[in-house]
Backbone bond lengths (Angstrom), bond angles and torsions (degrees), N, CA, C in turn:
res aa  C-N    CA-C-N  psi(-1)  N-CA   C-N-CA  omega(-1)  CA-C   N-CA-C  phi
1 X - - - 1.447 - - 1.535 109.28 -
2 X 1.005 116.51 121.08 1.427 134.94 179.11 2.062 112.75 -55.45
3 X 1.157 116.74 101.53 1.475 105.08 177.54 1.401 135.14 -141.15
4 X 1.739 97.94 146.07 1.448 93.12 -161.07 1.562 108.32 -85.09
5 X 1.118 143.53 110.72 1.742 143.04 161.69 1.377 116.87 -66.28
6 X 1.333 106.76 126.85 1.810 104.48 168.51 1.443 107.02 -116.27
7 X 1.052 125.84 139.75 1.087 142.16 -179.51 1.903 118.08 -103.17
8 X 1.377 92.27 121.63 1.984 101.15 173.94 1.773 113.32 -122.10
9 X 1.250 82.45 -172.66 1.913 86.88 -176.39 1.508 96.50 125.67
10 X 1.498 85.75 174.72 1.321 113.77 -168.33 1.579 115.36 -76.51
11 X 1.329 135.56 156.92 1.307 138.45 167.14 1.418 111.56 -67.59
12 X 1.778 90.70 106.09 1.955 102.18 163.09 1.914 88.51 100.40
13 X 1.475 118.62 12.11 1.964 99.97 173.94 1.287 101.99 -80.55
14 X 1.769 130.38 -36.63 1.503 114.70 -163.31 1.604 100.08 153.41
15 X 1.325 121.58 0.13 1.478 118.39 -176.05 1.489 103.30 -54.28
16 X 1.247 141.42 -29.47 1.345 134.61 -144.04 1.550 90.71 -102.60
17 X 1.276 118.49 -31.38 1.334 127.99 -175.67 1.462 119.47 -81.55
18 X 1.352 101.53 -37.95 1.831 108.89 155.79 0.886 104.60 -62.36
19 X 1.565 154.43 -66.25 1.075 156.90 -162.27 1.648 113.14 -46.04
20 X 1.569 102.66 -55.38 1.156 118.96 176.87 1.409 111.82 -61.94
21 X 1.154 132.13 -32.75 1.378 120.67 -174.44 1.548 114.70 -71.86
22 X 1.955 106.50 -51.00 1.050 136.71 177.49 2.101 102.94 -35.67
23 X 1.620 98.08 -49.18 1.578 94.93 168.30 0.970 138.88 -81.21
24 X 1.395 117.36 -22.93 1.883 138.12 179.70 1.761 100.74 -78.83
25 X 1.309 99.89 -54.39 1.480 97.19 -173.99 1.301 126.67 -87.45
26 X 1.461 126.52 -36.24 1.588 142.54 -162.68 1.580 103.59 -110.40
27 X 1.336 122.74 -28.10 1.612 112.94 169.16 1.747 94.26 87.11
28 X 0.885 112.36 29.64 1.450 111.87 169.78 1.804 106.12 -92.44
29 X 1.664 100.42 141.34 1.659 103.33 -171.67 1.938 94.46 -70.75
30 X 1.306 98.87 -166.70 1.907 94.82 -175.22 1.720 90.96 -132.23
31 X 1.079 149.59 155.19 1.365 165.08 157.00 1.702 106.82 -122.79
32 X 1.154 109.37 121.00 1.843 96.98 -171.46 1.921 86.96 -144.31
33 X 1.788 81.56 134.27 1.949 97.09 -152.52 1.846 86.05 -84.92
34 X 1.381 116.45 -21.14 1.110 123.74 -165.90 1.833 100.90 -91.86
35 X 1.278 141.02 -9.55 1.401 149.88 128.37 1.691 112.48 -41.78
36 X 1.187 79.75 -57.57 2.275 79.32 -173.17 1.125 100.13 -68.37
37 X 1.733 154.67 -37.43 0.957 149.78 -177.72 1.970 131.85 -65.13
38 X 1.412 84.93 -40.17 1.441 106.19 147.77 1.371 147.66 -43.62
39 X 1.928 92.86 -70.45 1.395 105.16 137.57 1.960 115.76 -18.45
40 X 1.243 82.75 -91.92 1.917 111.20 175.37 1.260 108.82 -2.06
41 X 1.656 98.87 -69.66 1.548 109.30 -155.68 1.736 97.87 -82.67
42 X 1.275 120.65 -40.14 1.693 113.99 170.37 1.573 106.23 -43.07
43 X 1.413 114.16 -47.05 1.375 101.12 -165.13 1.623 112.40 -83.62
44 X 1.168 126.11 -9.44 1.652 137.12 153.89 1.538 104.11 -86.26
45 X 1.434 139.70 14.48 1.223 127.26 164.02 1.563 148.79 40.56
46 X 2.199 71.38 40.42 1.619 92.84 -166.99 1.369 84.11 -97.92
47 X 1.946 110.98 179.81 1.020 122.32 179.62 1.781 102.34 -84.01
48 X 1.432 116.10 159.21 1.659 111.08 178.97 1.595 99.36 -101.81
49 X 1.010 111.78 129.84 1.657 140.53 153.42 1.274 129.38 -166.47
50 X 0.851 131.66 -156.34 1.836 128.79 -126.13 1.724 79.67 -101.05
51 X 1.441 117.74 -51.24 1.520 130.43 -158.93 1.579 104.40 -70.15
52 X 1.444 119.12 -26.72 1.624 122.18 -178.41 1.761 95.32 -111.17
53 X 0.856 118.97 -23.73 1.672 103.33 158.82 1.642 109.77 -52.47
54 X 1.294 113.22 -64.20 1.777 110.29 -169.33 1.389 94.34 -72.42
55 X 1.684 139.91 -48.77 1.470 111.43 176.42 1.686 118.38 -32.48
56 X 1.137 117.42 -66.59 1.509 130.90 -157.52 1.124 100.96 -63.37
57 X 1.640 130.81 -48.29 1.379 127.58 161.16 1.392 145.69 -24.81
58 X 1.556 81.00 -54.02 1.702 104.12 175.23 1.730 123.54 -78.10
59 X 1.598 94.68 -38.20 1.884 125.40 152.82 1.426 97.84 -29.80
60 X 1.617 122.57 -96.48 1.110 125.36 -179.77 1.495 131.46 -39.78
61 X 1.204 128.11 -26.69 1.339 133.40 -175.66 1.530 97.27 -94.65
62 X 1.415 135.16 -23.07 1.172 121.57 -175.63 1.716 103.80 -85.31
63 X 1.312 116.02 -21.57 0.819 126.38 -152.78 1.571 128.89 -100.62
64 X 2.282 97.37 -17.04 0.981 101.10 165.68 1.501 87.97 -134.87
65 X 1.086 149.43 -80.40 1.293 139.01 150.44 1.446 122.49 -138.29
66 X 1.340 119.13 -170.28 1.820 118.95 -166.41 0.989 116.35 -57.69
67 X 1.348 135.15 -22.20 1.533 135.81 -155.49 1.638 105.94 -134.86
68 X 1.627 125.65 -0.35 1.674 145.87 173.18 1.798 98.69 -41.58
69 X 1.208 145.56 -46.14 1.060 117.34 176.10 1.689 127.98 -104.15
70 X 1.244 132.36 10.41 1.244 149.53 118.33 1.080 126.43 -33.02
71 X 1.560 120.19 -62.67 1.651 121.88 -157.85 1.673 93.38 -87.18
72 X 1.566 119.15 -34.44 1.244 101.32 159.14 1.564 132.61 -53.42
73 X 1.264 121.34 -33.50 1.354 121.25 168.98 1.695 111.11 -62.28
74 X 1.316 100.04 -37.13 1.542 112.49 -156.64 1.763 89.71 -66.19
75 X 1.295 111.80 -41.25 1.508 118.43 -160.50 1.891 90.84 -73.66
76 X 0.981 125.05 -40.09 1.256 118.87 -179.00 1.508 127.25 -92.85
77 X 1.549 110.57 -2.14 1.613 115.86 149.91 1.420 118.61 -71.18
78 X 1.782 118.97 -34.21 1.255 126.15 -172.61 1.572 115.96 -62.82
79 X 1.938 81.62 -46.08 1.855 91.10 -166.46 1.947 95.60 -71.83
80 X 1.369 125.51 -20.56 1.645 109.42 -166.96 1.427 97.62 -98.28
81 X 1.525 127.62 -9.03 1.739 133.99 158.23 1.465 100.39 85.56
82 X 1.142 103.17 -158.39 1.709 119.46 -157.13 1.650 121.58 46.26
83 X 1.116 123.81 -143.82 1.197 118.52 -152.59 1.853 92.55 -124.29
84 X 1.278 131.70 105.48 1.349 138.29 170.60 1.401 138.79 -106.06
85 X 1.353 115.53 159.48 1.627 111.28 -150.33 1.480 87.00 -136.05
86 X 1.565 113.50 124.73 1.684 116.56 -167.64 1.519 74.24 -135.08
87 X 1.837 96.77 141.49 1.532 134.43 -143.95 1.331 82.74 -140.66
88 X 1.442 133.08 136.57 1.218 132.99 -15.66 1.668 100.63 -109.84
89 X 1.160 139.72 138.66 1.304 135.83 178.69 1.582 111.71 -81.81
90 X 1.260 140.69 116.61 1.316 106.42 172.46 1.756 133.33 -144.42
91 X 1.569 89.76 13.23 1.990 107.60 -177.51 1.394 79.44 -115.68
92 X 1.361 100.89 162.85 1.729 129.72 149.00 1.959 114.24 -48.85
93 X 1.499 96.43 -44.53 1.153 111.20 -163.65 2.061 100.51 -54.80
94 X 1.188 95.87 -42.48 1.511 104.80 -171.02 1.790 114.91 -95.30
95 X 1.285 108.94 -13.23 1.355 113.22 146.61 1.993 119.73 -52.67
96 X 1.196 90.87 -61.96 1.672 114.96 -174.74 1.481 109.97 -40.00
97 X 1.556 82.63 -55.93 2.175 94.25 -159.83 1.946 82.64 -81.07
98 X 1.495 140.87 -22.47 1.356 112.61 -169.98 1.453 96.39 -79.74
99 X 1.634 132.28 -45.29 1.077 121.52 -158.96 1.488 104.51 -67.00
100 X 1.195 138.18 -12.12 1.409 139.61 -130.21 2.205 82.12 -102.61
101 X 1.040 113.00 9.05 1.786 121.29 -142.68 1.584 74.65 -106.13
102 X 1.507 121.47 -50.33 1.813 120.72 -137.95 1.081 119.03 49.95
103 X 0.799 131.60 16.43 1.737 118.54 143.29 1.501 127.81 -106.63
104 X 0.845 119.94 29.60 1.522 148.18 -137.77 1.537 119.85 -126.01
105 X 1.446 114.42 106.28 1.291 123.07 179.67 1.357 118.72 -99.57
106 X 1.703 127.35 153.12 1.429 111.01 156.23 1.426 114.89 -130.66
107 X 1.219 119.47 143.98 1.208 123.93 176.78 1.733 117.50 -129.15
108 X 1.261 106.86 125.78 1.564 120.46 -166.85 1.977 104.17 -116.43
109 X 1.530 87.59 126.13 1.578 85.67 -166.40 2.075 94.63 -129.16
110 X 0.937 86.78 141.67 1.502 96.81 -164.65 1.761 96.86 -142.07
111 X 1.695 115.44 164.43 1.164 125.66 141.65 1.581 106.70 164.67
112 X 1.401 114.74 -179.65 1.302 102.94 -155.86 1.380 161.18 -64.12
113 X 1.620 130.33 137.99 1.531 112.16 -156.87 1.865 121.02 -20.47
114 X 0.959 87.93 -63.27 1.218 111.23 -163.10 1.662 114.17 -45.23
115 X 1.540 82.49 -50.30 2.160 85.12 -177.01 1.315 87.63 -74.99
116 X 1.351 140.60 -50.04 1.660 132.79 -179.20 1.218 106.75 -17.98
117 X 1.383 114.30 -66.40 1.649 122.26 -164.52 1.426 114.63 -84.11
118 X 1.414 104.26 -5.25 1.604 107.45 159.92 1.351 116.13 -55.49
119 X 1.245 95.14 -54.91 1.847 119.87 -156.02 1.159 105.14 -68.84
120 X 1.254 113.71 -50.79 1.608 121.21 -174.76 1.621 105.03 -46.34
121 X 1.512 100.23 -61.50 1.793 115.79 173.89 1.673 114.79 -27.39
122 X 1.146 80.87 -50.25 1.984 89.84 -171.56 1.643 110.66 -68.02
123 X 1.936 89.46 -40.49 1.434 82.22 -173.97 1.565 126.56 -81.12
124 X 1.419 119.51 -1.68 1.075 133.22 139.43 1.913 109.49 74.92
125 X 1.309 106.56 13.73 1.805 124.94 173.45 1.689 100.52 -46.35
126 X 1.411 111.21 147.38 1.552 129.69 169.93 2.047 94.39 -31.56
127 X 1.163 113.71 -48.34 1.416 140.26 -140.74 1.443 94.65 -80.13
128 X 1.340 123.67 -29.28 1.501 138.97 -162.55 0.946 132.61 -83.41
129 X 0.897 125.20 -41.46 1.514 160.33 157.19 1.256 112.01 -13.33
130 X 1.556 136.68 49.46 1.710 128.29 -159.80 1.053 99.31 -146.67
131 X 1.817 105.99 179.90 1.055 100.56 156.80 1.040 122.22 -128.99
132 X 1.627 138.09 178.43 1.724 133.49 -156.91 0.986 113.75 -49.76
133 X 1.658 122.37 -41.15 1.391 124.32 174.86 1.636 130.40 -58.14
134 X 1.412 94.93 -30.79 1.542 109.44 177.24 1.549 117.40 -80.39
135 X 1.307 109.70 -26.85 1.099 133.88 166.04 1.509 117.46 -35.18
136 X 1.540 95.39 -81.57 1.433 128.31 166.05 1.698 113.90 -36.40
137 X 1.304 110.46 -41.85 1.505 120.71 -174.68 1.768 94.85 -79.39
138 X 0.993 106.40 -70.64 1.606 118.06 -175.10 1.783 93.21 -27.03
139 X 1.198 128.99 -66.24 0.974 125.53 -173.68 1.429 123.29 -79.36
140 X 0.982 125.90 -13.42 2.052 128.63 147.10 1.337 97.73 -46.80
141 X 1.495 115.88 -55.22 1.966 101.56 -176.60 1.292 133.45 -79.96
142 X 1.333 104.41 -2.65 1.426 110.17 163.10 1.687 114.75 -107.44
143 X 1.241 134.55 29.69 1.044 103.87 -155.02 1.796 90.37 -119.64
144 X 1.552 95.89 -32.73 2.116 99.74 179.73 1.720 112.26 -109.61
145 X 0.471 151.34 163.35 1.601 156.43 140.00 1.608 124.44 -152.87
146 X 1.098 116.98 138.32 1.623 105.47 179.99 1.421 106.96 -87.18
147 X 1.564 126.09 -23.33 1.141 125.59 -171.68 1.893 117.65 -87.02
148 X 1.265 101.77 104.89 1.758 120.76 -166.34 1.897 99.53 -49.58
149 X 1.463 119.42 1.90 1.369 89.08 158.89 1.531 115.52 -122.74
150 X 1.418 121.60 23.36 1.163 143.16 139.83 1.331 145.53 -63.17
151 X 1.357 137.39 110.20 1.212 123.07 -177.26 1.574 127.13 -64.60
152 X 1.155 93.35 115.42 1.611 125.06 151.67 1.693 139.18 -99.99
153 X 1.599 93.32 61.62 1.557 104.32 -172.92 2.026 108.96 -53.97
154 X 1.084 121.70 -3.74 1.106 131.97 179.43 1.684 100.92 -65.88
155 X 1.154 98.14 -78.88 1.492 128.98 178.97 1.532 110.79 -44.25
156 X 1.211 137.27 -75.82 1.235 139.90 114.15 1.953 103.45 39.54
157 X 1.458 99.81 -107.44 1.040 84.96 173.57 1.171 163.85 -86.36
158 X 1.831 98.65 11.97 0.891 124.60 147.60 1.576 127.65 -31.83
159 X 1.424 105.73 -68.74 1.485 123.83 166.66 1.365 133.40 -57.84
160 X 1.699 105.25 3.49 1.681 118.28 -172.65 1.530 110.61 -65.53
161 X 1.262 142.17 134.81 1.029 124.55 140.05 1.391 135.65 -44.20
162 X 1.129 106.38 -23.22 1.489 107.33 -169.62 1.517 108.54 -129.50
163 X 1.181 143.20 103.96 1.276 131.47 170.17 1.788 133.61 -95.45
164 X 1.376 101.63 121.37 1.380 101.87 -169.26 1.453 126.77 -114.17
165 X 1.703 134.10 126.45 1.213 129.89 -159.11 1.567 86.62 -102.54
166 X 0.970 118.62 125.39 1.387 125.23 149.24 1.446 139.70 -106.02
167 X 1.103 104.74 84.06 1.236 121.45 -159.20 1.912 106.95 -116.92
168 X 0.898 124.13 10.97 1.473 126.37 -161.03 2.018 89.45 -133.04
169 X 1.531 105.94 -169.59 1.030 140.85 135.74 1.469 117.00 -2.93
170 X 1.639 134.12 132.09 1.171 137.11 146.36 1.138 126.46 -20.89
171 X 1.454 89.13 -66.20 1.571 115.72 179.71 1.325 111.44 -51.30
172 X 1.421 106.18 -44.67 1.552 104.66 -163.68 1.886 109.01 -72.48
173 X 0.883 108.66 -33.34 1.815 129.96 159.86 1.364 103.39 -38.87
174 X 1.011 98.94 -57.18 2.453 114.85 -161.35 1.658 79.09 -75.77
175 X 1.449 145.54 -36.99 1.431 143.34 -174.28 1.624 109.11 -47.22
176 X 1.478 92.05 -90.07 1.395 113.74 145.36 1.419 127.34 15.04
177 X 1.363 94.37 -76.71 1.616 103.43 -172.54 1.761 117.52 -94.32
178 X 1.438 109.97 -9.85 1.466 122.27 152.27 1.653 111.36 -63.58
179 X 1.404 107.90 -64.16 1.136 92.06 -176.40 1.359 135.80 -51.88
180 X 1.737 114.29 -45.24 1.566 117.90 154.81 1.359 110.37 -33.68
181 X 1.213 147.87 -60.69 1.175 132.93 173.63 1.469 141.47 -64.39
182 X 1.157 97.40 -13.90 1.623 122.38 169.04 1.735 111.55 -72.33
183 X 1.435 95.99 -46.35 1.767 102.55 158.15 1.287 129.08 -57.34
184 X 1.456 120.79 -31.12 1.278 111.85 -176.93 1.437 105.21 -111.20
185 X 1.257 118.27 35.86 1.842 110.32 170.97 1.383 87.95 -84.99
């Protein structure tokens, strides 16, 4: 069975690394919501960071509806086929309209502040660039919202099928996400 996975969580738990495995190892295509946004903001000729990422985000979803930059990915994992993994999940709104598909997975990857803001550090993205405190804030505003084209990474993963602490090892992450799939053959 052919399937699409979306992936949620927190900034800096392991999404990029699920992702990455999901492509190195499983042959799954990649859709990354945080690519189209980029795109986005180059082509509005704003500067890219964390604060005009969620403007433009929220822009677009108000603008066409809650789930407009997802279902666009979603529409273009379907039409290029095989089995795809769309990065980063992060309203209700785009939970709703992916599950609403049935073919449709979620996976919520989380683990602790601290290594979060490690990782991010190392990984050193336009987006990264902070400090712990800002960090911490950045993620108070993404984390609740009542409004479905807002991120609510709370909610989000709330609704995951699958929930993952990553708190260990790479490896132990790449484990993890074998085994979820080992369950659903």
């Amino acid at each position: 069975m052919i399937r699409i996975v979306g992936i949620t969580g927190t900034n800096g738990a392991g999404k990029g690394t699920a992702v990455n495995f999901l492509v190195r190892k499983m042959g799954f295509k990649h859709y990354s919501v945080r690519d189209f946004l980029i795109d986005e903001i180059n082509r509005r000729g704003l500067i890219v960071n964390r604060d005009t990422m969620n403007f433009v985000a929220n822009d677009l979803r108000k603008k066409y509806y809650p789930s407009y930059i997802v279902e666009t990915l979603y529409k273009k994992a379907k039409a290029e086929g095989g089995n795809s993994v769309i990065e980063s999940i992060r309203t209700t709104g785009e939970v709703e309209s992916l599950r609403s598909k049935g073919d449709f997975i979620l996976i919520s990857i989380d683990a602790p502040v601290e290594e979060r803001y490690k990782r991010i550090i190392l990984r050193d993205s336009e987006t990264d660039r902070i400090s712990f405190e800002e960090f911490i804030e950045n993620e108070k505003k993404e984390m609740i919202s009542d409004d479905p084209a807002e991120q609510n990474l709370f909610k989000c993963m709330e609704l995951s099928d699958y929930k993952l602490y990553n708190d260990g090892s790479i490896e132990d992450l790449e484990k993890k996400i074998a085994d979820i799939f080992n369950c659903l053959r």
